[in-house]
PDB file with one MODEL, atoms N, CA, C and O in Angstrom:
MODEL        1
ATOM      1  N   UNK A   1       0.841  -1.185   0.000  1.00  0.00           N
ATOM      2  CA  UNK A   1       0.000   0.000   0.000  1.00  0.00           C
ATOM      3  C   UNK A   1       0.881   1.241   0.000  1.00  0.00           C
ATOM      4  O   UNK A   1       1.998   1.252   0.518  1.00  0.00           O
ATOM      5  N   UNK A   2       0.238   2.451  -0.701  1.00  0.00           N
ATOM      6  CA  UNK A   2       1.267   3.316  -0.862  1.00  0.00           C
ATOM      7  C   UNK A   2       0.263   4.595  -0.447  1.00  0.00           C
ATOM      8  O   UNK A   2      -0.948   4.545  -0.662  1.00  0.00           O
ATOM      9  N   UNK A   3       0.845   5.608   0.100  1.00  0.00           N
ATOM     10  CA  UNK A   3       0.001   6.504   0.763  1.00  0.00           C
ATOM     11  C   UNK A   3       0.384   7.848   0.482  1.00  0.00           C
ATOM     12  O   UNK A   3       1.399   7.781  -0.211  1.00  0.00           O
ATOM     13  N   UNK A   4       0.129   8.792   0.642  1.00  0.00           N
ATOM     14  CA  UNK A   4       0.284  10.167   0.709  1.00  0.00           C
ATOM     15  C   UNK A   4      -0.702  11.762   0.827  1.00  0.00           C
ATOM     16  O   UNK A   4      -1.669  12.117   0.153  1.00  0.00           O
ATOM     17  N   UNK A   5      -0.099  12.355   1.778  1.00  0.00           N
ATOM     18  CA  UNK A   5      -0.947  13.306   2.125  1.00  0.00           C
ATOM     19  C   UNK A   5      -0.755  14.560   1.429  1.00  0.00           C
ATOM     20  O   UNK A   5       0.407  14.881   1.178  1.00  0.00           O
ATOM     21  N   UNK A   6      -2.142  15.677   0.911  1.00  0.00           N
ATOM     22  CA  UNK A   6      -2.271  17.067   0.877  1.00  0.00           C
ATOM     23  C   UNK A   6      -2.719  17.815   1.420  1.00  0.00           C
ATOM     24  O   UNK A   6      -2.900  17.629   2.623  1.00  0.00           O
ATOM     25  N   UNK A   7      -3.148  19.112   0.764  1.00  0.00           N
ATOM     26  CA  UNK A   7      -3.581  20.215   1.775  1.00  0.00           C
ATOM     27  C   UNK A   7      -4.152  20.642   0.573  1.00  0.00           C
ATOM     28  O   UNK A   7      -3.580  20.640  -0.517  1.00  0.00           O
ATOM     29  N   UNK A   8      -5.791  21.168   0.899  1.00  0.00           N
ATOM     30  CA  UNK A   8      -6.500  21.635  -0.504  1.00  0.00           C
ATOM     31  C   UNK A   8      -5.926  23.060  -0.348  1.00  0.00           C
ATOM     32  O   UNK A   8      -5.656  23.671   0.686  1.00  0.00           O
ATOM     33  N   UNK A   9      -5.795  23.484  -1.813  1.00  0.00           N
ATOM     34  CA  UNK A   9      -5.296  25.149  -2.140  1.00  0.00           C
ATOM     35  C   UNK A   9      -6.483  25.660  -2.825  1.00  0.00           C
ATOM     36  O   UNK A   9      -6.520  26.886  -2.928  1.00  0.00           O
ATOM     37  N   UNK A  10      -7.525  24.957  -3.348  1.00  0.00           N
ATOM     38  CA  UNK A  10      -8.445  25.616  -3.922  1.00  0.00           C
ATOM     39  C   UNK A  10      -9.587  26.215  -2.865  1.00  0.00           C
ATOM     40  O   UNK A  10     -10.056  25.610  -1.901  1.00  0.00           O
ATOM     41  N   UNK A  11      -9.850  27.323  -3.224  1.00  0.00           N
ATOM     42  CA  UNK A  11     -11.274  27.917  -2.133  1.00  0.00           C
ATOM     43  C   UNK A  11     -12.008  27.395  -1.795  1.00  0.00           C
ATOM     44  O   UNK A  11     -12.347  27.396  -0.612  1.00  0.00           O
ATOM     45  N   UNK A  12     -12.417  26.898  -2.476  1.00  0.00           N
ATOM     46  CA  UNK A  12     -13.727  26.459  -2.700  1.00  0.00           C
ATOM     47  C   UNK A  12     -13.552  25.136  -1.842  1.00  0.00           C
ATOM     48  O   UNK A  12     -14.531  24.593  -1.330  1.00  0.00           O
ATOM     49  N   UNK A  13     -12.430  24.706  -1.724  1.00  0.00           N
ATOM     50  CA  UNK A  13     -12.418  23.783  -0.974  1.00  0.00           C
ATOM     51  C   UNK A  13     -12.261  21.940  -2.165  1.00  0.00           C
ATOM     52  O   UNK A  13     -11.735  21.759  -3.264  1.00  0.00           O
ATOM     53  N   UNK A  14     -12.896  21.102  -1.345  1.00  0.00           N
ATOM     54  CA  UNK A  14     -12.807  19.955  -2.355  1.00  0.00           C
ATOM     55  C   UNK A  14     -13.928  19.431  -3.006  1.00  0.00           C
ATOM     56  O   UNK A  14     -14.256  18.249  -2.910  1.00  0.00           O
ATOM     57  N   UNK A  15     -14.795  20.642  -3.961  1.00  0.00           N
ATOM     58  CA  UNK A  15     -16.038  20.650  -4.287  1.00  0.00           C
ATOM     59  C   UNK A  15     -16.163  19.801  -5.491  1.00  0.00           C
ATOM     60  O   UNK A  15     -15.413  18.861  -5.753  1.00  0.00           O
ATOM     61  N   UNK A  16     -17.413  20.296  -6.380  1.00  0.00           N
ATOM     62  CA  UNK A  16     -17.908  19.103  -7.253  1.00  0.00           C
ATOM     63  C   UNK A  16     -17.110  18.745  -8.594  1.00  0.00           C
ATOM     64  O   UNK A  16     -17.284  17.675  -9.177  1.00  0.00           O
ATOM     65  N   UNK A  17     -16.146  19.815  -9.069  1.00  0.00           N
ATOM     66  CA  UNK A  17     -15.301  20.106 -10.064  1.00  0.00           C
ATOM     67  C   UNK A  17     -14.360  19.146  -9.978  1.00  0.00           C
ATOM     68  O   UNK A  17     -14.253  18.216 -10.778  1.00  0.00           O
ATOM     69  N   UNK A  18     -13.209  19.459  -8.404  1.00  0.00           N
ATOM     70  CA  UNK A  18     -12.203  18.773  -8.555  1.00  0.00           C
ATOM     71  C   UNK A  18     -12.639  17.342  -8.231  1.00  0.00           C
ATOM     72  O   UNK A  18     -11.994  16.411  -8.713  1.00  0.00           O
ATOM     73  N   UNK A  19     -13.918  17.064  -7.276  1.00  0.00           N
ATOM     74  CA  UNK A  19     -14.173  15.995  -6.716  1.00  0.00           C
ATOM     75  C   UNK A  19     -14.107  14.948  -8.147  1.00  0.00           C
ATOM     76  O   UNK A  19     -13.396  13.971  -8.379  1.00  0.00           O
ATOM     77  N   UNK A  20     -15.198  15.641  -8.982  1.00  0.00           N
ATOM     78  CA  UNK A  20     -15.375  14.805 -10.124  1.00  0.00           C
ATOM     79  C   UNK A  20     -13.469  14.493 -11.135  1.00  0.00           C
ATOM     80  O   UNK A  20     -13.255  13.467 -11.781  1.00  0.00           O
ATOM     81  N   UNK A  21     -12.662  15.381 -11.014  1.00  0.00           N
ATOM     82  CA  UNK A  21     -11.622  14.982 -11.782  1.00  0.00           C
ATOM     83  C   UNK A  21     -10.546  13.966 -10.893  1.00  0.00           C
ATOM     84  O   UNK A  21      -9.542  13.440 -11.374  1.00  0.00           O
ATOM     85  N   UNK A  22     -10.979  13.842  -9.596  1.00  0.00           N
ATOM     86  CA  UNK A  22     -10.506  12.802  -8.930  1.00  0.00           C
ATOM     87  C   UNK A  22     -10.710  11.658  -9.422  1.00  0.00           C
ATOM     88  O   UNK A  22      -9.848  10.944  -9.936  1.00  0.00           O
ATOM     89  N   UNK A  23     -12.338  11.308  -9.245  1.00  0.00           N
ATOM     90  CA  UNK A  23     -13.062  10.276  -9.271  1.00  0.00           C
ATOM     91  C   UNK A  23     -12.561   9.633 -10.748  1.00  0.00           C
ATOM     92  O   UNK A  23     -11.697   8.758 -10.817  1.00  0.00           O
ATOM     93  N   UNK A  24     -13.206  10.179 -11.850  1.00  0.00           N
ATOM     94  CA  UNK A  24     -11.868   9.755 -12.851  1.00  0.00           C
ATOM     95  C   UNK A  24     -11.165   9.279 -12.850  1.00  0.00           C
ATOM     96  O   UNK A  24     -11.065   8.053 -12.892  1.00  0.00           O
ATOM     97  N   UNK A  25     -10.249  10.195 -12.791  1.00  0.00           N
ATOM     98  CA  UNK A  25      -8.795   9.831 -12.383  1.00  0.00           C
ATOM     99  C   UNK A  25      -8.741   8.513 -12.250  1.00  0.00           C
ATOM    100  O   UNK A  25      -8.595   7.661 -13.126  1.00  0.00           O
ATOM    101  N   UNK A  26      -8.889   8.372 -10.888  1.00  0.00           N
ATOM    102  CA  UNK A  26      -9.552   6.925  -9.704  1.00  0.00           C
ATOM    103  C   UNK A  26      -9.386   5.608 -10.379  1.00  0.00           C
ATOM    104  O   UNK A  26      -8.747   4.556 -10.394  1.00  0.00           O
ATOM    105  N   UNK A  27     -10.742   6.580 -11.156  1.00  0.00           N
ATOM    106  CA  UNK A  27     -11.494   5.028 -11.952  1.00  0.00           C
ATOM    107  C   UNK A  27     -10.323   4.770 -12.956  1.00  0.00           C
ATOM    108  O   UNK A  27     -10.152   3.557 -12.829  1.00  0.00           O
ATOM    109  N   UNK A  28      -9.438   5.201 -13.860  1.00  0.00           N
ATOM    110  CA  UNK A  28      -8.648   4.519 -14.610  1.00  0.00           C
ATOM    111  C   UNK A  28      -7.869   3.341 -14.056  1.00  0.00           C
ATOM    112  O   UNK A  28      -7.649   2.366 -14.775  1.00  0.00           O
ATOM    113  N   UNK A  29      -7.424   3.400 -12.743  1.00  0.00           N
ATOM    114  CA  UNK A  29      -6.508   2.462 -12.279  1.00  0.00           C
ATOM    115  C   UNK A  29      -7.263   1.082 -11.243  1.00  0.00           C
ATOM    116  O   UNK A  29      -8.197   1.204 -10.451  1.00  0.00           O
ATOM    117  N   UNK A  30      -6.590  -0.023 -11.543  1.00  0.00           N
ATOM    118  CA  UNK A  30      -7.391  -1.536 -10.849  1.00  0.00           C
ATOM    119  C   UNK A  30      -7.113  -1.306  -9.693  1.00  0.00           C
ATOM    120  O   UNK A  30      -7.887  -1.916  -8.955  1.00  0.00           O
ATOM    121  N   UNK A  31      -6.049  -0.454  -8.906  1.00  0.00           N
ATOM    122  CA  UNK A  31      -5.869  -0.880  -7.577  1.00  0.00           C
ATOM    123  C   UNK A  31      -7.300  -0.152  -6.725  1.00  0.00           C
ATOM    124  O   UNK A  31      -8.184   0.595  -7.146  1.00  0.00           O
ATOM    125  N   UNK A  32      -7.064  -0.720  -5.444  1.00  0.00           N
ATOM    126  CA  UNK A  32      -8.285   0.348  -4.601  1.00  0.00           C
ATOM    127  C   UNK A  32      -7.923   1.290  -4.347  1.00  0.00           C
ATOM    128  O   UNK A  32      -6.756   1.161  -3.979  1.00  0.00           O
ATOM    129  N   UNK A  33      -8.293   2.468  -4.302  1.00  0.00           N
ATOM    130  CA  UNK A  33      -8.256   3.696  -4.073  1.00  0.00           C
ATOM    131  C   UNK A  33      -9.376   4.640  -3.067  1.00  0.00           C
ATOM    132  O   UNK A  33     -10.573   4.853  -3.260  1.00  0.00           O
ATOM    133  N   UNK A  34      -8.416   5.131  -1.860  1.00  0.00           N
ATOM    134  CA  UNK A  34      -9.648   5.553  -0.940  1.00  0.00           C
ATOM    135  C   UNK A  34      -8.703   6.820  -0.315  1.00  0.00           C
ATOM    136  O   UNK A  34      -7.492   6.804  -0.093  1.00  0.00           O
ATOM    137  N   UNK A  35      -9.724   7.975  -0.098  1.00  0.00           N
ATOM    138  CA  UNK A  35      -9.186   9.353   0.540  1.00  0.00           C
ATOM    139  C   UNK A  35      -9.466   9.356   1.616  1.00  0.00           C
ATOM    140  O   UNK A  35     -10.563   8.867   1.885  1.00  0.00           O
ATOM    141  N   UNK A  36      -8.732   9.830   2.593  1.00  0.00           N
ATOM    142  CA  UNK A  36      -9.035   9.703   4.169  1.00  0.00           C
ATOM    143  C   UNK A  36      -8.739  11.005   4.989  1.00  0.00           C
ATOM    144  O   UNK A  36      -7.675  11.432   5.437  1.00  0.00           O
ATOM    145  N   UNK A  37     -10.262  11.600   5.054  1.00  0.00           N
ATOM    146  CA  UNK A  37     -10.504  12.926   6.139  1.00  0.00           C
ATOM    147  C   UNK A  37     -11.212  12.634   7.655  1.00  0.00           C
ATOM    148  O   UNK A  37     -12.225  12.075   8.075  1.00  0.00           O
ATOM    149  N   UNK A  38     -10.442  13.112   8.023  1.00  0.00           N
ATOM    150  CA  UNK A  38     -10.772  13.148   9.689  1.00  0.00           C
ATOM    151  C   UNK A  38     -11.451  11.785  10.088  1.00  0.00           C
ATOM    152  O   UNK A  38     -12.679  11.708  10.056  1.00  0.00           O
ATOM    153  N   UNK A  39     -10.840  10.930  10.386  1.00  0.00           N
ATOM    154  CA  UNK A  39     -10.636   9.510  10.367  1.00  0.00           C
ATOM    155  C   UNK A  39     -12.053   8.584   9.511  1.00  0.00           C
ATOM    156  O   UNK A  39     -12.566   7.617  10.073  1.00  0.00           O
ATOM    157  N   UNK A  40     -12.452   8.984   8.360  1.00  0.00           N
ATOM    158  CA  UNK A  40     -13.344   9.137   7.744  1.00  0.00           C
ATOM    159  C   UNK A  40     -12.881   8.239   6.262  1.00  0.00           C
ATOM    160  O   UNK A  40     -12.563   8.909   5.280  1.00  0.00           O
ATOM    161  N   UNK A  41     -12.868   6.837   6.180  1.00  0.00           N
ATOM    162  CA  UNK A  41     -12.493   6.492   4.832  1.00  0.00           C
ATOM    163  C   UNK A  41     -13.786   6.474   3.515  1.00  0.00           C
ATOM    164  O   UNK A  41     -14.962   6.261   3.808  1.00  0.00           O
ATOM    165  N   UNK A  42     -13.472   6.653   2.518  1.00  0.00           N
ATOM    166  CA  UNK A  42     -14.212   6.643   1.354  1.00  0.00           C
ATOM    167  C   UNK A  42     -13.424   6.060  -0.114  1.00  0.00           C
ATOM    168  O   UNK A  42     -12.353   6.601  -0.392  1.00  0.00           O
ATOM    169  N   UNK A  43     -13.663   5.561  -0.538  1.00  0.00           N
ATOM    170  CA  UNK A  43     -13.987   5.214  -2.479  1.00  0.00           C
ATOM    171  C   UNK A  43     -13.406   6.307  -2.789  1.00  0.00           C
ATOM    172  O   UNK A  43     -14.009   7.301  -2.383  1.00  0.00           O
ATOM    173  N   UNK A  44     -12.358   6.524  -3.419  1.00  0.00           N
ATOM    174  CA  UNK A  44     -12.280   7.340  -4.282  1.00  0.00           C
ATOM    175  C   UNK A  44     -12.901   7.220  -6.013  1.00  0.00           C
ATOM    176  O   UNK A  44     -13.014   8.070  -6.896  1.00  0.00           O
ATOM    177  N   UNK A  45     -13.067   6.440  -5.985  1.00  0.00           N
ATOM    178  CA  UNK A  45     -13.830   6.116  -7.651  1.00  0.00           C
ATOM    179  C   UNK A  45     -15.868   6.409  -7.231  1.00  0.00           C
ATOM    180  O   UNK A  45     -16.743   6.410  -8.096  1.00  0.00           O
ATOM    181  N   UNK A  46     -16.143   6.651  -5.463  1.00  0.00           N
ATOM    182  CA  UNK A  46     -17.347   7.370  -5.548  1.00  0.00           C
ATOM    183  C   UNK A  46     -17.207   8.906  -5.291  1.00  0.00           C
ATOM    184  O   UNK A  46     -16.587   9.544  -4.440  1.00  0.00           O
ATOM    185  N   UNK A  47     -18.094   9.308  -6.451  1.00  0.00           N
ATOM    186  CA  UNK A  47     -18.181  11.099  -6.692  1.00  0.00           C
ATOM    187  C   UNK A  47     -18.806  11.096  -4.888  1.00  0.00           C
ATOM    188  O   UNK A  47     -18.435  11.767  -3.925  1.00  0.00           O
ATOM    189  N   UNK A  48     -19.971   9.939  -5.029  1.00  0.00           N
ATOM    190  CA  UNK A  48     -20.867  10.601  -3.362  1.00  0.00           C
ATOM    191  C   UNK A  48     -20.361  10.299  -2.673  1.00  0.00           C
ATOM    192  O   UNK A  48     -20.859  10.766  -1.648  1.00  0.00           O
ATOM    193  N   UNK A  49     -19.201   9.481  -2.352  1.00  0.00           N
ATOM    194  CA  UNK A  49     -18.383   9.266  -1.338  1.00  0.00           C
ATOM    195  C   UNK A  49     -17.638  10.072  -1.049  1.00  0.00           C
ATOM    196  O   UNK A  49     -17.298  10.036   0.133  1.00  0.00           O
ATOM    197  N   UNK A  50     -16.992  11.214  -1.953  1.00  0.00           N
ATOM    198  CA  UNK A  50     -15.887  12.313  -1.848  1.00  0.00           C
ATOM    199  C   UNK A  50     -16.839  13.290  -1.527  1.00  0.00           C
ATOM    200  O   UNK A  50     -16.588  13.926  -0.503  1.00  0.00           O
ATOM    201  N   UNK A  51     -18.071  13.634  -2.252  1.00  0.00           N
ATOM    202  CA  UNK A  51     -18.651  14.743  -2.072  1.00  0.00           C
ATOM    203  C   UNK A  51     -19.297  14.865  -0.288  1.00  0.00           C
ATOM    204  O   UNK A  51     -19.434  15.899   0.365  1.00  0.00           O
ATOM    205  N   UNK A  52     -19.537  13.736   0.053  1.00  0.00           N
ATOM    206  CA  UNK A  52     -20.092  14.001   1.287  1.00  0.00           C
ATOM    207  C   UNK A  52     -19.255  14.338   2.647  1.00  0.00           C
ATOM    208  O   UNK A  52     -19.698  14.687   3.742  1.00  0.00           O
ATOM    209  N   UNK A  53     -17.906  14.122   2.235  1.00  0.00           N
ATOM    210  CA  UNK A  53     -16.450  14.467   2.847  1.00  0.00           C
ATOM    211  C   UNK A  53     -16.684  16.052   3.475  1.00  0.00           C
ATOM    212  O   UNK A  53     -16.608  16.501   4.618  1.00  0.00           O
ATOM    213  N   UNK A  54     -16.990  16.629   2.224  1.00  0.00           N
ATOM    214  CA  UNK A  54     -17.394  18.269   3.040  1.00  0.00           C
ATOM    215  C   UNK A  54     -15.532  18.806   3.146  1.00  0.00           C
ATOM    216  O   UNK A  54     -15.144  19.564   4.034  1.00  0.00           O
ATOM    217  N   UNK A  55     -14.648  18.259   2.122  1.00  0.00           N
ATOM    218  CA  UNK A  55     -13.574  18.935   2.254  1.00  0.00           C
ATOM    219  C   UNK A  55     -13.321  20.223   2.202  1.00  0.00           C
ATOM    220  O   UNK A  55     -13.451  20.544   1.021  1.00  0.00           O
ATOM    221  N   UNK A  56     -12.839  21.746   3.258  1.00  0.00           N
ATOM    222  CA  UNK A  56     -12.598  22.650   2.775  1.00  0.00           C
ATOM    223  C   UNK A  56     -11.561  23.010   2.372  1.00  0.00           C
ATOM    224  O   UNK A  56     -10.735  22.107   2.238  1.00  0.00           O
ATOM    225  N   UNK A  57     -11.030  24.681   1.930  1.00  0.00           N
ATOM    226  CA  UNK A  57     -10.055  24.818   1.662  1.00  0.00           C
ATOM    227  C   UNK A  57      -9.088  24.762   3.243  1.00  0.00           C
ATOM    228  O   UNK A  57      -9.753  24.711   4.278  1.00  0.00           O
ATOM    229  N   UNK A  58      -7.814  24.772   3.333  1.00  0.00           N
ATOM    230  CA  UNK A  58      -6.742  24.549   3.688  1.00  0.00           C
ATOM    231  C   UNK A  58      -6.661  23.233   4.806  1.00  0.00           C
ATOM    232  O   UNK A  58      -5.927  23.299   5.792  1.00  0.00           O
ATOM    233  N   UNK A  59      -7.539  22.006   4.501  1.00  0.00           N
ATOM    234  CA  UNK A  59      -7.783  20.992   4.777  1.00  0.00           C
ATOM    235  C   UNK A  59      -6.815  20.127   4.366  1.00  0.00           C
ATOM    236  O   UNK A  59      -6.561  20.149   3.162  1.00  0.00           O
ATOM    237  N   UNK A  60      -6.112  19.245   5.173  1.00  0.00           N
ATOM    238  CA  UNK A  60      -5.383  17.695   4.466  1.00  0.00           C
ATOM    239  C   UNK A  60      -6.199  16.733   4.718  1.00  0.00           C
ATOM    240  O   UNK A  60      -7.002  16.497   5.621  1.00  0.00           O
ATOM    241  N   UNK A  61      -5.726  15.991   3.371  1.00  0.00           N
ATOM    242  CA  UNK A  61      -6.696  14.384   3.367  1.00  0.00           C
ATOM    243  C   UNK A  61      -5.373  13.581   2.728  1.00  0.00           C
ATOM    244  O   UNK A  61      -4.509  14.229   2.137  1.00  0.00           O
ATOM    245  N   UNK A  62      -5.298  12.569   2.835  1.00  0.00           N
ATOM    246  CA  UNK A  62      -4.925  11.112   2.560  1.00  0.00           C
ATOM    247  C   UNK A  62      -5.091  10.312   1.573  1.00  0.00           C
ATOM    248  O   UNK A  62      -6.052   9.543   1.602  1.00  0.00           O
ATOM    249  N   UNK A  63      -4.424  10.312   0.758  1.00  0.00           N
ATOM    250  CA  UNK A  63      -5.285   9.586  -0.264  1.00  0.00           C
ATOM    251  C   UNK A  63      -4.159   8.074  -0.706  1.00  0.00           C
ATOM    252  O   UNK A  63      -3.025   8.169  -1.175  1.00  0.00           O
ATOM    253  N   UNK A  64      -4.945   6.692  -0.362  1.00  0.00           N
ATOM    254  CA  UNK A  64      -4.101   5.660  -0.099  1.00  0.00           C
ATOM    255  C   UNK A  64      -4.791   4.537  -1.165  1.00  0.00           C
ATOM    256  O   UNK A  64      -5.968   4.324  -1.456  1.00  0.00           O
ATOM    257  N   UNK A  65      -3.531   3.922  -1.612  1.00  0.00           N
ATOM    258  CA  UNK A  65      -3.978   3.208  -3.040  1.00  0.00           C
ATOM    259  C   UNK A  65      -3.298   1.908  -2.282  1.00  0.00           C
ATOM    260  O   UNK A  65      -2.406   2.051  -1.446  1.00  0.00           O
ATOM    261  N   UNK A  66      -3.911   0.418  -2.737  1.00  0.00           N
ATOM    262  CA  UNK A  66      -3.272  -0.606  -2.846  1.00  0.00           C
ATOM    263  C   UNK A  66      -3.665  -1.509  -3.937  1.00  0.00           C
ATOM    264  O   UNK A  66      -4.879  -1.451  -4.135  1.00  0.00           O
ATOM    265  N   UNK A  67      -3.078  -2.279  -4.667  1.00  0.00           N
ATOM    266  CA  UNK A  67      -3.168  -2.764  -5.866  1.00  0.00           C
ATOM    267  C   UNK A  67      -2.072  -3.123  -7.045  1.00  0.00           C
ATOM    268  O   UNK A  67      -0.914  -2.724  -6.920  1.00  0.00           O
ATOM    269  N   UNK A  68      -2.322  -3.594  -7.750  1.00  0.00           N
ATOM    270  CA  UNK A  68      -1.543  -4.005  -8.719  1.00  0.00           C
ATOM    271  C   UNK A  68      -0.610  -3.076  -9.127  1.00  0.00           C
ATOM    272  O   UNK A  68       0.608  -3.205  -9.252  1.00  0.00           O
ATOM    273  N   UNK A  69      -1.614  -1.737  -9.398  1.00  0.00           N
ATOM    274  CA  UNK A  69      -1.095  -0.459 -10.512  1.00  0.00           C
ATOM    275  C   UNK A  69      -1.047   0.697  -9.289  1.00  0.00           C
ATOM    276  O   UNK A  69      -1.292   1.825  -9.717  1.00  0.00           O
ATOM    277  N   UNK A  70      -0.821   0.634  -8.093  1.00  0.00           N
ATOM    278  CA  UNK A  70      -0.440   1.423  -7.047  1.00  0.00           C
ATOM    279  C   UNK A  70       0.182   2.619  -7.006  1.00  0.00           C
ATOM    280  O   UNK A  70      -0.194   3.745  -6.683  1.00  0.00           O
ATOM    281  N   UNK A  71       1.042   2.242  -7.332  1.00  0.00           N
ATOM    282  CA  UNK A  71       2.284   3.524  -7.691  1.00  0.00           C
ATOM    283  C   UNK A  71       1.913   4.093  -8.928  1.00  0.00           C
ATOM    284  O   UNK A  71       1.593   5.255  -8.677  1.00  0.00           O
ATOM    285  N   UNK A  72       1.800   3.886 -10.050  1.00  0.00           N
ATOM    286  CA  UNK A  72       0.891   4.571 -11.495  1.00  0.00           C
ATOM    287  C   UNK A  72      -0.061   5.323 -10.574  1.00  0.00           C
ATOM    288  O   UNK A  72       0.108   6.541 -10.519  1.00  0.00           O
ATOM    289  N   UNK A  73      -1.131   4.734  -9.772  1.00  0.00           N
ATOM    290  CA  UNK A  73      -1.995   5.679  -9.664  1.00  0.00           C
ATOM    291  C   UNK A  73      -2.030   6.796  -8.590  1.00  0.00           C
ATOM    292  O   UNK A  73      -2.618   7.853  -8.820  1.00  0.00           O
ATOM    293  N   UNK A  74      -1.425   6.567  -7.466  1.00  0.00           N
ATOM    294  CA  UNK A  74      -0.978   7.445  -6.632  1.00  0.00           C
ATOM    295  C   UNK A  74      -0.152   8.443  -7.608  1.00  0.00           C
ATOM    296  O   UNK A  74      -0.762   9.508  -7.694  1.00  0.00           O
ATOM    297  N   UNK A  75       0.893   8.436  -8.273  1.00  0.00           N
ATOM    298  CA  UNK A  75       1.114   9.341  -9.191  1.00  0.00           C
ATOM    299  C   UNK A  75       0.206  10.236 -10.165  1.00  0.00           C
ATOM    300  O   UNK A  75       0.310  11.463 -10.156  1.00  0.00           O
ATOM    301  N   UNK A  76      -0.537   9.674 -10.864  1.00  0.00           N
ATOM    302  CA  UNK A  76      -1.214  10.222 -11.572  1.00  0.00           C
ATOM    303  C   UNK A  76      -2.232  10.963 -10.724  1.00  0.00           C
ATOM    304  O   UNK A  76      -2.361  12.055 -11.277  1.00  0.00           O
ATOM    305  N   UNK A  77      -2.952  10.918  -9.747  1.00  0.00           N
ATOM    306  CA  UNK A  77      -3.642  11.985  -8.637  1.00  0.00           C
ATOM    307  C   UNK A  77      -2.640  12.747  -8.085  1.00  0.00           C
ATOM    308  O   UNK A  77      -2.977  13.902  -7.825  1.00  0.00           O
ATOM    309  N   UNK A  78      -1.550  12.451  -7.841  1.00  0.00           N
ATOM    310  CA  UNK A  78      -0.910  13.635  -7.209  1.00  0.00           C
ATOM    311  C   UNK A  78      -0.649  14.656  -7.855  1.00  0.00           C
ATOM    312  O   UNK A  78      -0.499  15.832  -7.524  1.00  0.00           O
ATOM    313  N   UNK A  79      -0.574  13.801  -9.388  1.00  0.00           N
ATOM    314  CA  UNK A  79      -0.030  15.020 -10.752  1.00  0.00           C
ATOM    315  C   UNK A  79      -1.306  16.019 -10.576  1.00  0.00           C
ATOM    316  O   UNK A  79      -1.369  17.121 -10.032  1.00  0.00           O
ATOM    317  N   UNK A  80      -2.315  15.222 -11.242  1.00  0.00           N
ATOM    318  CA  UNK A  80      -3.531  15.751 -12.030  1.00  0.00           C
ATOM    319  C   UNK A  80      -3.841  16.951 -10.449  1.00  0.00           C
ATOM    320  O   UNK A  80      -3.960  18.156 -10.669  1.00  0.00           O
ATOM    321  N   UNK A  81      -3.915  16.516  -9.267  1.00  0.00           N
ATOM    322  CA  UNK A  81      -4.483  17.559  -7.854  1.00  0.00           C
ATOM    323  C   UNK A  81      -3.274  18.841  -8.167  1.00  0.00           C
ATOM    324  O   UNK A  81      -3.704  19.958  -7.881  1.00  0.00           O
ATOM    325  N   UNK A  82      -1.673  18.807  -8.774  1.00  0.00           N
ATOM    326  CA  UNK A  82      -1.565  19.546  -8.622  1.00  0.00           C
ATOM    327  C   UNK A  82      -1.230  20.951  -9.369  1.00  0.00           C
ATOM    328  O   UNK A  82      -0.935  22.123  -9.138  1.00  0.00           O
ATOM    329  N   UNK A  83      -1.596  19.589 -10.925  1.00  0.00           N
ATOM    330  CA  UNK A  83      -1.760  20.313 -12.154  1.00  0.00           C
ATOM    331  C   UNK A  83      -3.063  21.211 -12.481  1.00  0.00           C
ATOM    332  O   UNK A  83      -3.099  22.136 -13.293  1.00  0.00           O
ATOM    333  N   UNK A  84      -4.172  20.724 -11.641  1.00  0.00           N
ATOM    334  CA  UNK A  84      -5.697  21.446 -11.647  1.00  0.00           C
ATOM    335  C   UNK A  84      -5.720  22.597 -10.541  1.00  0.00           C
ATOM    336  O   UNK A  84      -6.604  23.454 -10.537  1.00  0.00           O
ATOM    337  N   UNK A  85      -4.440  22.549  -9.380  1.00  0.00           N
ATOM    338  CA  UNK A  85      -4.655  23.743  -8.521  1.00  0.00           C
ATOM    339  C   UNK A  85      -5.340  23.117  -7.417  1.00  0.00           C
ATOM    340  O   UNK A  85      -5.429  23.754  -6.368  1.00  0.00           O
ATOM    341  N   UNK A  86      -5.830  21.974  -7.501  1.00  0.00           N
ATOM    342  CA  UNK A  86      -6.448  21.276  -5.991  1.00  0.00           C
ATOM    343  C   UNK A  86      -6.029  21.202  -5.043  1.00  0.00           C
ATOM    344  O   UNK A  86      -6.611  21.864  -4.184  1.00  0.00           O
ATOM    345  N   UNK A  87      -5.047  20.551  -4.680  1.00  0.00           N
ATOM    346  CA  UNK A  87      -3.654  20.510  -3.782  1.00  0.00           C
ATOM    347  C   UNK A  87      -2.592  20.479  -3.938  1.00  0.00           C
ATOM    348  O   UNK A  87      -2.102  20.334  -5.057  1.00  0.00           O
ATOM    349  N   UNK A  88      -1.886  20.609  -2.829  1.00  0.00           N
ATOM    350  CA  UNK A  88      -0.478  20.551  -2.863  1.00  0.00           C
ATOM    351  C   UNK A  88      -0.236  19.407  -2.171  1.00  0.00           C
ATOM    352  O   UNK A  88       0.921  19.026  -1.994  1.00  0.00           O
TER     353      UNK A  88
ENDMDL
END
C-alpha cells in the first residue's frame, strides 16, 4: 500500500469540479483507491463518497492506493491535484 498526504489550495475547498476529476482519475486504475478525512475512509472512484467528505479549503486528506497499478496511480492523482490547482 502506498500513501500520501495534501492540503487543498483551492477555495472552494474539495467541491464538485475537482471531486469529479478525482473520481476519474480513480477510476482509470485496478488498484483500490480511498481518501481519508478526519478519520473518515471513502472510495475514491465514488463522486458521493468524496462529495459528502465536506472537504474545505486549507484541509489535508490522505489519499491511499493498494493494488496491482499502485504507484501509477498514486502518481497520476498527485499530478492531475496539482496540475488542476487542488492541492499541494
Amino acid at each position: 500500500m502506498t500513501e500520501q498526504t495534501f492540503t487543498v489550495i483551492t477555495e472552494e475547498g474539495l467541491h464538485a469540479r475537482p471531486a469529479t476529476i478525482l473520481v476519474k482519475k480513480a477510476s482509470e486504475f485496478q488498484a483500490d483507491i480511498n481518501l481519508v478525512y478526519h478519520d473518515k475512509t471513502v472510495n475514491l472512484k465514488s463522486i458521493m463518497g468524496v462529495m459528502a467528505l465536506g472537504i474545505p479549503h486549507g484541509a489535508s486528506f490522505s489519499i491511499t492506493v493498494n493494488g496491482e497499478d499502485e504507484k501509477e496511480g498514486l502518481t497520476a492523482l498527485a499530478t492531475i491535484l496539482k496540475d488542476e490547482g487542488i492541492a499541494e
